[in-house]
C-alpha positions in Angstrom: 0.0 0.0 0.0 3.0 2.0 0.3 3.6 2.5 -3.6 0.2 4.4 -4.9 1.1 7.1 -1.8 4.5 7.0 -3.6 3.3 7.7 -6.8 0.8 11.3 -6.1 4.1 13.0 -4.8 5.6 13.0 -8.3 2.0 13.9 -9.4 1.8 16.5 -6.8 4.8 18.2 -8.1 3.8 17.9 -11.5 0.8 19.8 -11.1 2.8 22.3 -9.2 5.2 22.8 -11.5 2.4 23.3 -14.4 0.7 25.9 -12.3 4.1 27.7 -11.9 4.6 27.8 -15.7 0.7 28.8 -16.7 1.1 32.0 -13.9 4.9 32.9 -15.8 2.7 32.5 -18.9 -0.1 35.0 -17.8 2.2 37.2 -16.8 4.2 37.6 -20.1 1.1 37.9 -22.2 0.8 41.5 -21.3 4.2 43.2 -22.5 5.4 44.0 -26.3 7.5 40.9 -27.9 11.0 42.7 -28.2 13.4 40.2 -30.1 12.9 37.3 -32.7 15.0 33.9 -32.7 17.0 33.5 -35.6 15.3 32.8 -39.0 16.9 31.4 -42.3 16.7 32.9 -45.4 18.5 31.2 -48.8 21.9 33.1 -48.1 21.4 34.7 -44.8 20.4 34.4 -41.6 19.1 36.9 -39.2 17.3 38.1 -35.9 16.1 41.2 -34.4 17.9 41.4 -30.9 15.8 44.6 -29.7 12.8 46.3 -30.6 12.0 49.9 -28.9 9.5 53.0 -29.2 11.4 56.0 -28.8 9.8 59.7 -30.1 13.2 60.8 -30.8 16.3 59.4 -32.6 19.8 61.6 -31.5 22.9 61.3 -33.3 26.1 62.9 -34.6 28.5 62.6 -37.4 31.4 64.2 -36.2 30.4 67.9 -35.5 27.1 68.0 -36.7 24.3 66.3 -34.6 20.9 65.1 -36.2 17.6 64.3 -34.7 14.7 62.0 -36.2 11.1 62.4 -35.4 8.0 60.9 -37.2 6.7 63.0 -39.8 3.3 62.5 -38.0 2.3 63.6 -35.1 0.2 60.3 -34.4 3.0 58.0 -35.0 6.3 57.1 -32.8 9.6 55.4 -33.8 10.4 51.8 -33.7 13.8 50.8 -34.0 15.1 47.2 -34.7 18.6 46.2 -33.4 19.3 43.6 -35.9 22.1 40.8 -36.6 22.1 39.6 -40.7 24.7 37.2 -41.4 26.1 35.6 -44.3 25.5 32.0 -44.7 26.0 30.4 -48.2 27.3 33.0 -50.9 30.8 33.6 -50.8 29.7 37.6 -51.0 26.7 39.0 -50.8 25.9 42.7 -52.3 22.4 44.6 -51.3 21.1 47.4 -50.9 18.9 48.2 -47.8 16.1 51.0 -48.4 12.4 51.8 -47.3 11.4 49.1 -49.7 13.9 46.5 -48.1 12.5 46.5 -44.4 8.6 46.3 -43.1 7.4 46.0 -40.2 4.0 44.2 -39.4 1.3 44.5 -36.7 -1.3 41.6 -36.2 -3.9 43.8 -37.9 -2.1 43.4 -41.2 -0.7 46.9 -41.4 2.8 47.2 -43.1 5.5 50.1 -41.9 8.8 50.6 -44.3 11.7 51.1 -42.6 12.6 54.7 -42.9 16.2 56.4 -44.0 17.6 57.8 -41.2 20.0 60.3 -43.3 16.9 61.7 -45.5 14.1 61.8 -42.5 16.5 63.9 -39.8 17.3 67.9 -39.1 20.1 69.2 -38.1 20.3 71.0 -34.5 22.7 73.0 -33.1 23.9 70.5 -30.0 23.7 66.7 -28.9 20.8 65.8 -26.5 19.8 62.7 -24.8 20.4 59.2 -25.4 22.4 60.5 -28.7 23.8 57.6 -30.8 22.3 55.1 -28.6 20.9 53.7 -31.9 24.1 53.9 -34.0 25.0 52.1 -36.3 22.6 52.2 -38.9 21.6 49.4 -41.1 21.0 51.2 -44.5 22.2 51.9 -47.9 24.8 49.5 -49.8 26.4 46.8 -47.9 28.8 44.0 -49.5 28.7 40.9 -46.9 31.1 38.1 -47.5 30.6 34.5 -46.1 33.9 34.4 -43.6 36.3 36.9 -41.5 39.4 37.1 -42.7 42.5 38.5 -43.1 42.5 41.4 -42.9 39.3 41.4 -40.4 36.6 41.9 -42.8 32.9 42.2 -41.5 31.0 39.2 -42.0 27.8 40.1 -40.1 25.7 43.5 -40.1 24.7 44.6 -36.9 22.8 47.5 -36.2 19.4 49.7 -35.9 16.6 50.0 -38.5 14.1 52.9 -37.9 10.3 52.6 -38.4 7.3 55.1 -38.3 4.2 53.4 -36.4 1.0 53.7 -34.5 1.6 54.0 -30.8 -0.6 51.1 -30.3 0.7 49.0 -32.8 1.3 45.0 -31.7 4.4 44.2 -34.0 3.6 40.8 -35.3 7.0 40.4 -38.2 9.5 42.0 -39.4 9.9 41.6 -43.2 13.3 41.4 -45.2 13.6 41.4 -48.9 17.0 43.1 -49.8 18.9 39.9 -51.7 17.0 37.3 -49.6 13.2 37.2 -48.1 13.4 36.5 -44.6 10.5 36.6 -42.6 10.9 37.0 -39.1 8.7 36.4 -36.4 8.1 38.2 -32.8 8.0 35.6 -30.1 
């Protein structure tokens, strides 16, 4: 008679340990996904790392500082701290524009990526949080499969800007400069 009083413990802990998980669960549901896991394309392979709403971009080339705003006052910026790597071509040559990058909400709505050296002013000084979004992923990159000698980049890593609705729920981000990746928010 000993064993079946054996046997609930294990069940007992089981059920705890599902209970445990469903609460962590509940919890999560409310707050923004923020990253993506990796996803394959034919030649590359990418991820978004981080994913934040800011109402300001800051940054500087050398003297000069730059600020980005959306062009409407009912939208924010999103910016995407991506990885894209190189996985099958020995070199690969793209170009990254508005039509390169979307972002997508679970409504269906679509946001191009926005060019962060055509959509900024110039102001006189820096100001908060400048070039916390720096490097840029935009305009012509050539990407080749290894590191070498000398070092050469074999990954992009950097920020892509977005215009969106406050409210927006980001569902994928959408790449289509020399591959189609399609990446999904976890």
């Amino acid at each position: 008679m000993a064993f079946p009083q054996r046997a609930r413990l294990p069940s007992v802990l089981v059920r705890l340990a599902l209970a445990t998980v469903g609460l962590l669960a509940l919890g999560a549901c409310g707050q923004e996904p923020r990253a993506t896991e990796w996803w394959f394309g034919n030649a590359l392979v990418m991820r978004v790392v981080d994913l934040r709403r800011v109402d300001e971009v800051r940054y500087a080339v050398g003297d000069k500082h730059y600020l980005i705003r959306p062009s409407q006052p009912d939208r924010r910026l999103a910016a995407a701290q991506m990885e894209v790597r190189n996985r099958e071509a020995n070199v690969i040559l793209f170009n990254i524009t508005p039509e390169s990058i979307t972002l997508r909400d679970t409504e269906s709505g679509e946001y191009p990526a926005i060019d962060p050296f055509t959509q900024r002013s110039e102001v006189p000084e820096g100001g908060p949080a400048e070039n916390t979004f720096l490097p840029f992923v935009w305009g012509q990159v050539e990407l080749p499969q290894t590191c070498g000698q000398p070092p050469m980049s074999c990954q992009v890593a950097g920020w892509v800007l977005f215009e969106v609705p406050p409210a927006m729920k980001v569902y994928q981000l959408v790449w289509e400069a020399a591959d189609t990746v399609y990446l999904r928010f976890r």
